[in-house]
C-alpha positions in Angstrom: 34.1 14.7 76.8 34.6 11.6 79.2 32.4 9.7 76.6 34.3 10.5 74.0 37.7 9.5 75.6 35.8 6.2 76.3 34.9 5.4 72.7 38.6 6.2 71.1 40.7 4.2 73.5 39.8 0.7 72.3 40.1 2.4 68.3 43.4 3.3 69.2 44.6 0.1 70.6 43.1 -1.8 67.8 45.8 0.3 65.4 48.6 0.0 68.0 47.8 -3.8 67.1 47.2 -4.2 63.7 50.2 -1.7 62.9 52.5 -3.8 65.4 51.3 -7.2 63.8 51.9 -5.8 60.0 55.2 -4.6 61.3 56.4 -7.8 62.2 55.1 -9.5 59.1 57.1 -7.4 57.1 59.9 -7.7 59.2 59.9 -11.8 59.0 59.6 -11.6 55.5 62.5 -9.0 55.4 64.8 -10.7 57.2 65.4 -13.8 55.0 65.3 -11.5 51.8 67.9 -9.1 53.5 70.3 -11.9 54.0 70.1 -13.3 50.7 71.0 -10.0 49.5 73.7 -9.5 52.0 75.1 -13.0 50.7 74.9 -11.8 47.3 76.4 -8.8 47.9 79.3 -10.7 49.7 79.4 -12.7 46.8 79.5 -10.1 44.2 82.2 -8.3 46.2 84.3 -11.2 46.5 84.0 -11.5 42.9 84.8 -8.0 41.8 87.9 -8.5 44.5 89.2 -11.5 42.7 88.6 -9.3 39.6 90.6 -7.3 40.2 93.3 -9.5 41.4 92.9 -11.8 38.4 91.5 -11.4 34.9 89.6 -14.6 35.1 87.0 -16.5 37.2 89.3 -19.0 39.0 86.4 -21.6 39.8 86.2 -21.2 35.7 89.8 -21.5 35.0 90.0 -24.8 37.6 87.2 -26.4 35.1 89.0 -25.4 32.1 92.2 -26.9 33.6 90.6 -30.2 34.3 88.8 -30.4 31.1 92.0 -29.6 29.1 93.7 -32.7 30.9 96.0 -30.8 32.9 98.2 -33.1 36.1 96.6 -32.4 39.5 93.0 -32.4 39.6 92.2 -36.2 40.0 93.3 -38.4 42.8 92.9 -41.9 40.8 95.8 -43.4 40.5 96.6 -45.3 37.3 96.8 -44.5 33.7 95.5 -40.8 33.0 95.6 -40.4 36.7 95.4 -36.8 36.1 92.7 -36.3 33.9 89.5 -35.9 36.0 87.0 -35.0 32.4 87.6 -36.5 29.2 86.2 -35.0 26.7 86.2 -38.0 24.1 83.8 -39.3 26.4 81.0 -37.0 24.8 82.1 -37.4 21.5 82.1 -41.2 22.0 78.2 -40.8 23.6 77.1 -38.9 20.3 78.5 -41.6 18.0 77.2 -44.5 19.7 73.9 -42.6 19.9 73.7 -40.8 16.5 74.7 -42.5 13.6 76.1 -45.9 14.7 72.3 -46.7 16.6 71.0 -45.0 13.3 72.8 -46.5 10.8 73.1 -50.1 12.4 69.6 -49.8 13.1 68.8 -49.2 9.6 70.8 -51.7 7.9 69.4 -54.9 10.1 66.1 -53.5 9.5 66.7 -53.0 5.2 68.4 -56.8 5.3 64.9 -57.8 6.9 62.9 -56.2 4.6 65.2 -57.4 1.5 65.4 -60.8 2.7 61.3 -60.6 3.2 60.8 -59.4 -0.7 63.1 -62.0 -2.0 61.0 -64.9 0.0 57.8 -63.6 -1.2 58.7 -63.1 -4.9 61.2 -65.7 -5.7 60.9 -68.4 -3.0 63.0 -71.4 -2.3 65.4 -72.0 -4.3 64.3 -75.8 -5.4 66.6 -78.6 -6.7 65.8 -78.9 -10.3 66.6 -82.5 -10.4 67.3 -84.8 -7.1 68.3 -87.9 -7.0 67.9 -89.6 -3.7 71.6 -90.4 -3.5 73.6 -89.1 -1.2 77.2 -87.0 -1.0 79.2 -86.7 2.1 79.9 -82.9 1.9 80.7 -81.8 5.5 82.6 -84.2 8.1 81.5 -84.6 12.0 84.0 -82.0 13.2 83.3 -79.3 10.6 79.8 -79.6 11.4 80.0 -79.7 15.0 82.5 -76.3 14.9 80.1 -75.0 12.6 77.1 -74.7 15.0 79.1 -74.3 18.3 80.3 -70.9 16.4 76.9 -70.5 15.1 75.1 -70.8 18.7 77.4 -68.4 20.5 77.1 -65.8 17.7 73.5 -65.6 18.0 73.8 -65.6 22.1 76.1 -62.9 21.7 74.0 -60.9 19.1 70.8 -60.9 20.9 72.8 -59.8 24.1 74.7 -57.5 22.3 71.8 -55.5 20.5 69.3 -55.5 23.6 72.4 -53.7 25.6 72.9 -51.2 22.6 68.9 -51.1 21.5 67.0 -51.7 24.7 66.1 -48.6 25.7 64.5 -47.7 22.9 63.1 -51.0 22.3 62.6 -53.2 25.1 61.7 -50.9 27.7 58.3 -50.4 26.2 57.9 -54.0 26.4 59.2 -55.0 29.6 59.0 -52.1 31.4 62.3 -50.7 33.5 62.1 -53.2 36.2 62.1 -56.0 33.0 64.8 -54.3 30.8 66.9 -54.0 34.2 66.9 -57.9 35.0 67.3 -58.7 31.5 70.3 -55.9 31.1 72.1 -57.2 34.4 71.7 -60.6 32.5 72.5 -59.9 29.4 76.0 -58.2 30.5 77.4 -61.1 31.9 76.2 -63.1 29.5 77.8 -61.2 26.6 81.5 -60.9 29.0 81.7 -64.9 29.8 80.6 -66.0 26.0 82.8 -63.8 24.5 86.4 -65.8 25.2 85.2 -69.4 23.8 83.2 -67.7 21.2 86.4 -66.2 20.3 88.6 -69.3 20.6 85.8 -71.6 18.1 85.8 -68.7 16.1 89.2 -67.8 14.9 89.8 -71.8 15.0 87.3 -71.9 12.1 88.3 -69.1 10.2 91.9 -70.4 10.3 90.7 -74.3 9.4 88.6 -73.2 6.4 90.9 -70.5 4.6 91.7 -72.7 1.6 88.8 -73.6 1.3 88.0 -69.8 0.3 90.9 -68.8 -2.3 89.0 -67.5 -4.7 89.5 -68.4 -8.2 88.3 -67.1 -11.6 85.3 -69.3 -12.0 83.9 -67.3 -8.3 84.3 -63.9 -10.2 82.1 -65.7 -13.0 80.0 -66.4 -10.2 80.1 -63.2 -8.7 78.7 -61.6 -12.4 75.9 -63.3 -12.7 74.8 -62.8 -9.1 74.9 -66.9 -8.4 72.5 -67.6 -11.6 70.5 -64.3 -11.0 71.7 -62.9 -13.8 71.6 -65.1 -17.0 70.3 -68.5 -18.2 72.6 -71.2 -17.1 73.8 -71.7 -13.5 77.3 -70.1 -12.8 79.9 -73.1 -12.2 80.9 -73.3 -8.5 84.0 -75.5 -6.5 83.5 -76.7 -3.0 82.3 -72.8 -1.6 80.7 -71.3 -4.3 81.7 -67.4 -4.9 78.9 -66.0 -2.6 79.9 -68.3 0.3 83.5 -67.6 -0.8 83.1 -63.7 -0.2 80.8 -63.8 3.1 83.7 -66.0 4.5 86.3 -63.1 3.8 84.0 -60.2 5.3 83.3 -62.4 8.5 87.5 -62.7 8.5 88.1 -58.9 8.3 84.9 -57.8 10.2 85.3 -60.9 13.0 89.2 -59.7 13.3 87.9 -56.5 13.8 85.3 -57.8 16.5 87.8 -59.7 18.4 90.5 -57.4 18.9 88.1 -54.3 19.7 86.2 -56.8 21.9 89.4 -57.9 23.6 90.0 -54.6 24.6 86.7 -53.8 26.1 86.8 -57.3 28.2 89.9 -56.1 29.5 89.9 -52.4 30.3 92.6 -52.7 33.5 95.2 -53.9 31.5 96.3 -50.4 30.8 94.0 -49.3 28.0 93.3 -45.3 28.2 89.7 -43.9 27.4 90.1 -43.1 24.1 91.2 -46.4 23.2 88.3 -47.7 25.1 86.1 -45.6 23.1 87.4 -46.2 19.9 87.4 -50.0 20.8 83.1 -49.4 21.2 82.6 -48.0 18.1 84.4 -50.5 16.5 83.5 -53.6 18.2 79.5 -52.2 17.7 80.0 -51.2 13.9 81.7 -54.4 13.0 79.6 -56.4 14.8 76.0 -55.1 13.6 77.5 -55.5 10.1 78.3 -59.0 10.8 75.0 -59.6 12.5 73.4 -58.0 9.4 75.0 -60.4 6.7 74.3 -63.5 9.2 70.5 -62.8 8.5 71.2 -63.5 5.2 73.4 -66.6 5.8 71.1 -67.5 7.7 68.4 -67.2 5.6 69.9 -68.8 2.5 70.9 -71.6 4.8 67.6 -73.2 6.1 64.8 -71.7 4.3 66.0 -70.3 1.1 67.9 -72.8 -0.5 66.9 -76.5 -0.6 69.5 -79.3 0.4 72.1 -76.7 2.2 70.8 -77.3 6.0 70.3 -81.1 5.1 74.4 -81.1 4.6 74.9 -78.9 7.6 72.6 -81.2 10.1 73.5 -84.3 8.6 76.8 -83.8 6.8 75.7 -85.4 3.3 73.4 -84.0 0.6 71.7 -85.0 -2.8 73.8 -85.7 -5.8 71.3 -83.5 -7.4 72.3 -80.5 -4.9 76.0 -81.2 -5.7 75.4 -80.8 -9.4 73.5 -78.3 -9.4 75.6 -75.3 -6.9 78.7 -76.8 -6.7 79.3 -79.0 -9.9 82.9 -78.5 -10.1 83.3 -80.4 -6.8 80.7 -83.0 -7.8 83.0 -83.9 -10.6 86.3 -83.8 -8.8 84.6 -86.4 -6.4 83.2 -88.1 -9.4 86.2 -87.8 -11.4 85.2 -86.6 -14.2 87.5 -83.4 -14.3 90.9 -83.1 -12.9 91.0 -82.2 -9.5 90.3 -78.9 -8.6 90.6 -76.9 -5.1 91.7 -80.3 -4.0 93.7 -78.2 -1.3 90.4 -76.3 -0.4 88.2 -79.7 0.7 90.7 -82.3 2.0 87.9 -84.1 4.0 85.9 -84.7 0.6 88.4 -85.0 -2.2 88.4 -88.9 -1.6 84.8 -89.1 -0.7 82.7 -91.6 -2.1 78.7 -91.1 -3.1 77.0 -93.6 -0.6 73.3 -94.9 -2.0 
């Protein structure tokens, strides 16, 4: 029997321990899970009291108030001082990243493509018949406002479009270390350029109005698609129809640009949200129209037209381009026809063809 005793005391210990050791387990891993529940139970009560007090969840009804607008849940002082959320401000994030991106987007990229086909089937537009001697068309000061406008728009564009396209486009390429440094200089960039951008601007849209009045021979023009359409060459004044209509979409649009952009350069003059989001979509839309019509300006003016960017760089151009796309000028300078827009080009009506 004493044997027996011996054998079973060690057995019994060894169960006292493992049973005490699960114990504990069990009760660690209780302990945390018991408290959670306790909190939620405290929770859940507290809920079901305020329940009962009140119909709805007040955290839910504080949100709802500050969504809504209503005084008292902001401490900024200031316009809208008590409007913590907007809600425009979603709206405003699913224009500028829906449809205006899309749209814009598309639009640049069909301009591209149109401008492309048109180079590769048609080609320059050759003089049929120069001469070799010389018109002044464009004086020192027109020319000189010309490009100063010209340069800052382009600054301004490829600014503009890497802060509204970047993400999609040049973080591939520069990686987000590269788009940063180039967004942080792009932004200031865009802000400082904008005020004398704006001043040469409306400066040259003021200066060379009547020189833009349209008259019936543009509509003429217009028809025939600047010679597209037909045999003969439409007849054309100092600004031809074309030039005559892309001067009046960069008024509107660039009137457009300017005052949205003025807003957006100065948001702590007052301005409330929605005007500042309304003032985004605006300045974007107008101004990835007016960069999309540029291309084509651009286009038409160095590459695609002989003898235009000689009279841009160098303000004169061949007798041959005058007769040929703006021949009603060439003969009021040659006075062969009475004088006609003599309002619209005072710094050529008395100009003289220099050999």
């Amino acid at each position: 029997m004493r044997a027996q005793t011996i054998t079973r005391k060690p057995r019994s210990r060894r169960r006292i321990a493992l049973v005490t050791v699960a114990l504990s387990m069990l009760l660690a891993m209780a302990l945390p899970l018991t408290g959670y529940i306790a909190h939620d139970a405290g929770l859940a009560w507290a809920q079901s009291d305020d329940a009962e007090k009140e119909a709805v969840n007040p955290r839910s009804d504080y949100w709802r108030a500050v969504r809504q607008g209503t005084e008292g849940y902001s401490a900024v002082s200031g316009s809208e001082a008590g409007v913590l959320i907007q809600n425009g401000g979603e709206n405003w994030r699913n224009v500028r990243n829906g449809p205006l991106k899309f749209v814009g987007g598309s639009l640049l990229i069909a301009v591209l493509i149109a401008i492309l086909v048109k180079h590769l089937v048609k080609g320059k537009d050759m003089l049929d018949s120069p001469t070799g001697r010389k018109m002044t068309r464009w004086g020192g000061f027109d020319r000189a406002l010309h490009w100063y406008v010209g340069i800052t728009f382009i600054i301004l564009s490829i600014t503009g479009l890497s802060l509204l396209f970047g993400r999609a486009l040049l973080i591939p390429l520069l990686g987000k270390e590269g788009f940063a440094a180039w967004a942080q200089l792009s932004k200031p960039v865009h802000d400082y350029l904008a005020l004398p951008f704006i001043v040469g601007f409306a400066l040259m849209l003021l200066i060379w109005i009547p020189r833009n009045i349209l008259r019936s021979h543009d509509f003429a023009w217009l028809k025939s698609v600047g010679g597209l359409i037909g045999k003969d060459h439409p007849q054309a004044g100092f600004m031809n129809g074309g030039e005559k209509v892309f001067f009046w979409i960069l008024f509107f649009g660039g009137v457009a640009l300017m005052v949205s952009g003025f807003y957006l350069l100065f948001p702590n003059l007052g301005w409330e949200r929605d005007s500042m989001q309304l003032s985004h979509i605006v300045h974007s839309a107008s101004g990835l129209f007016l960069i999309a019509i540029s291309l084509g300006h651009i286009y038409l003016g160095s590459i695609g037209v002989e003898g235009v960017l000689e009279g841009m760089v160098g303000g004169e151009v061949d007798e041959g381009f005058a007769k040929q796309h703006h021949n009603l000028w060439y003969d009021e300078v040659k006075g062969i026809a009475p004088p006609e827009e003599s309002s619209a080009a005072p710094d050529v009506s008395g100009a003289t063809p220099t050999t």
